[in-house]
C-alpha positions as CSV (number, residue, x, y, z in Angstrom):
1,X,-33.7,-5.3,3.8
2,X,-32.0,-3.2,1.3
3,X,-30.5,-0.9,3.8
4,X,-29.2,-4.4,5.9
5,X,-27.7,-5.6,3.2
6,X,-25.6,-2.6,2.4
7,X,-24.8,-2.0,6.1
8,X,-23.2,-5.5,6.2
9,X,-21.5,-5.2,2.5
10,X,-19.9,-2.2,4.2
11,X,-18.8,-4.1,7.4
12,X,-17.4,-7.2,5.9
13,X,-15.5,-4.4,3.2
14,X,-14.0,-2.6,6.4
15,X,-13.6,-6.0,8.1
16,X,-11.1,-7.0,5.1
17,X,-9.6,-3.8,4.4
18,X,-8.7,-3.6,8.5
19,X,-7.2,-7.6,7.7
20,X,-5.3,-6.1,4.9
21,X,-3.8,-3.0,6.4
22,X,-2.9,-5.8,9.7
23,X,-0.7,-8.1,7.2
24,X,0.7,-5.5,5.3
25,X,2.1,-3.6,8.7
26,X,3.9,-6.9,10.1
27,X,5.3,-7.7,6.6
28,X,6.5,-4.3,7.0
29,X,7.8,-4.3,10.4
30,X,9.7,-7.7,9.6
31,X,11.2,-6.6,6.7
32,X,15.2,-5.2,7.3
33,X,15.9,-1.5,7.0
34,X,15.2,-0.2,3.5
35,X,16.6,3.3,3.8
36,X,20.4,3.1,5.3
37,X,20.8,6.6,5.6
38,X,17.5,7.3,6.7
39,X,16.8,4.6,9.9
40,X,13.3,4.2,11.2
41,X,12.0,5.2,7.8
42,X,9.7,2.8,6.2
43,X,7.5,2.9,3.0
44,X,4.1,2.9,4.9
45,X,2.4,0.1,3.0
46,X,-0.5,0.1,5.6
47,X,-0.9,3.7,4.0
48,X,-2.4,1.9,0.7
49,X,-5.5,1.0,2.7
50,X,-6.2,4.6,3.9
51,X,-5.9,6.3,0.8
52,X,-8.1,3.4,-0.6
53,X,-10.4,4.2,2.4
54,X,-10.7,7.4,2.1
55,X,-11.6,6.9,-1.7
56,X,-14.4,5.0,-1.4
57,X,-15.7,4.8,2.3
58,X,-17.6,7.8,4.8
59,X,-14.6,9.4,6.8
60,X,-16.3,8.1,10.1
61,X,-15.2,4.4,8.8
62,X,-12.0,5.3,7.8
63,X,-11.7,6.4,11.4
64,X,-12.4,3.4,12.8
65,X,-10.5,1.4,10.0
66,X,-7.7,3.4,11.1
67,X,-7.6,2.8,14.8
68,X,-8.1,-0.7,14.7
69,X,-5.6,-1.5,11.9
70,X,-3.1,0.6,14.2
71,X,-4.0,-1.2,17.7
72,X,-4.5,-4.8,16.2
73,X,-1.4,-4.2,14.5
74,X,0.7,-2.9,17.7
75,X,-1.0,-5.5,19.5
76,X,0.5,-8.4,17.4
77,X,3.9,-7.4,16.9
78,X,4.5,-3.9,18.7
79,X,5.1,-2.7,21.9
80,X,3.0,0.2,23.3
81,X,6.1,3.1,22.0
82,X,5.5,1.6,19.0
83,X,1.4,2.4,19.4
84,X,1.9,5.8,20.0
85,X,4.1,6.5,17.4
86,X,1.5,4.5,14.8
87,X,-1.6,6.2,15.9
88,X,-0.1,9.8,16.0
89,X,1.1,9.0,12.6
90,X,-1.9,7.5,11.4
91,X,-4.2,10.1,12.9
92,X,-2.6,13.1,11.9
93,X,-1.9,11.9,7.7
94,X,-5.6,10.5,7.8
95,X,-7.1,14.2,8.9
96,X,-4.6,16.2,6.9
97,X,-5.4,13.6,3.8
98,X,-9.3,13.8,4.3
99,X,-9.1,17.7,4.2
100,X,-6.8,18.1,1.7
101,X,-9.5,15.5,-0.3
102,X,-11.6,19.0,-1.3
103,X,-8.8,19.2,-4.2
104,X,-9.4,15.4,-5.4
105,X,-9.3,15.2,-8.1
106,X,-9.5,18.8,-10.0
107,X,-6.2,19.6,-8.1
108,X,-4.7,16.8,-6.3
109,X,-4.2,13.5,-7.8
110,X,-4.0,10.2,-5.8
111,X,-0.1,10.5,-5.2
112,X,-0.3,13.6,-4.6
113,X,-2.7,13.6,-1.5
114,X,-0.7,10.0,-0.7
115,X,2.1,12.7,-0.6
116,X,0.8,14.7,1.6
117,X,-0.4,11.7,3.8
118,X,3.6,10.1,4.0
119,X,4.9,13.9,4.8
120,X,2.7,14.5,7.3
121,X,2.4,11.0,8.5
122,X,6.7,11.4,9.6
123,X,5.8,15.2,11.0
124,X,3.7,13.4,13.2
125,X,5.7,10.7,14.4
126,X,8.7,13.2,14.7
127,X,6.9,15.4,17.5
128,X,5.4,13.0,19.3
129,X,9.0,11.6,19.6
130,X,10.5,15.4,19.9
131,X,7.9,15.3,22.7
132,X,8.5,12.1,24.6
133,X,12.3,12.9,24.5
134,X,11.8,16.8,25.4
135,X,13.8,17.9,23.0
136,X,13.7,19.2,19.4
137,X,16.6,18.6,18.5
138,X,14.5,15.4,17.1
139,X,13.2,17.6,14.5
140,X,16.4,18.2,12.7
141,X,15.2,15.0,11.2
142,X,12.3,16.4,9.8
143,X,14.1,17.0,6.4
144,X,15.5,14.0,5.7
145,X,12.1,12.0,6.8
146,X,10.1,14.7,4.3
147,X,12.0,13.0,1.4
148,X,11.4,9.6,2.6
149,X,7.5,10.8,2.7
150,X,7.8,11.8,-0.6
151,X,8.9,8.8,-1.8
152,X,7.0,6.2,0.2
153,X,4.0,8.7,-1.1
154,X,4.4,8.4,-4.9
155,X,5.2,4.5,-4.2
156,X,1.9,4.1,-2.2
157,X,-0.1,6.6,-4.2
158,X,0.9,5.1,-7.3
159,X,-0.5,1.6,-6.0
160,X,-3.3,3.0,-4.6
161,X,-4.4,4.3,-8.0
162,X,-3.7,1.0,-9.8
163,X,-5.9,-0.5,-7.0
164,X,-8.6,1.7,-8.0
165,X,-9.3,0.3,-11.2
166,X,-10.0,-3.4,-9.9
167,X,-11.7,-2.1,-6.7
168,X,-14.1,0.2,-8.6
169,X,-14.8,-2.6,-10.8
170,X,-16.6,-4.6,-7.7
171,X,-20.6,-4.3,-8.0
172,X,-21.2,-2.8,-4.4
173,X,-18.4,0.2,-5.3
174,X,-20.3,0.8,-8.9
175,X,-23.2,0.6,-7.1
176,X,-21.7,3.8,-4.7
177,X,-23.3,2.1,-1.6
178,X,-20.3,3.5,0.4
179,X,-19.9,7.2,-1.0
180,X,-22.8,8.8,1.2
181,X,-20.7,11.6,2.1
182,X,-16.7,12.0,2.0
């Protein structure tokens, strides 16, 4: 019964963190351009819910988390270019993130592997699109997108931390019924 009731804590947890990472990708996609000189680049507020995820929950739920928060979302409001440039994104920063998540926290702080996670969340995107247009030319874009991940990093790793407090706070995360492995 025990083992039931943790199993379904853990879905219905996943179930609302997937709902979360949904709204917070269209309110991102409708909102205008926030960086002028830097077009395409967002702040990655879905990117909240990963780190959170990958915080709290077994890495095979944050993969699942993460593919269907990225094909619910592109199947909502996205078009299937806008798929492949998610997922590669989301793929790639999520395993980068999760093995960078040996230095958490002695060496790496929150932001700092939320850092990593916006970096290499635009290096994917950026070959994938180097890729699709042959070229890589695309990459000269790399620089200016690794300061946008820096930024959208501290911004979502500083959230995620703040998070932290009030998630760790709920009974079942004190209770470490997700933390079986990391």
């Amino acid at each position: 019964m025990i083992k039931s009731k943790q199993t379904l804590q853990q879905t219905i947890f996943l179930g609302i963190l997937c709902a979360e990472g949904i709204i917070l990708g269209i309110i991102e996609q409708s909102l205008p351009p926030i960086f002028a000189f830097a077009p395409g680049a967002k702040i990655g507020l879905t990117n909240i819910i990963t780190v959170i995820a990958l915080l709290i929950l077994p890495f095979s739920d944050c993969l699942l988390l993460t593919f269907l928060r990225v094909t619910l979302t592109a199947l909502i409001s996205g078009t299937v270019s806008t798929f492949i440039y998610a997922f590669s994104g989301a793929f790639l920063s999520l395993l980068i993130m999760k093995a960078f998540m040996i230095f958490y926290p002695k060496f790496l702080s929150i932001v700092g592997i939320s850092i990593i996670g916006g970096v290499i969340h635009n290096l994917g995107q950026l070959l994938v699109a180097a890729l699709i247009a042959k070229s890589w030319y695309i990459m000269l874009y790399l620089p200016i997108l690794t300061v946008m991940g820096i930024l959208a990093g501290i911004l979502v790793g500083v959230t995620s931390s703040y998070l932290m407090h009030y998630i760790n706070a709920l009974s079942f995360i004190k209770n470490k019924l997700f933390i079986t492995e990391r």
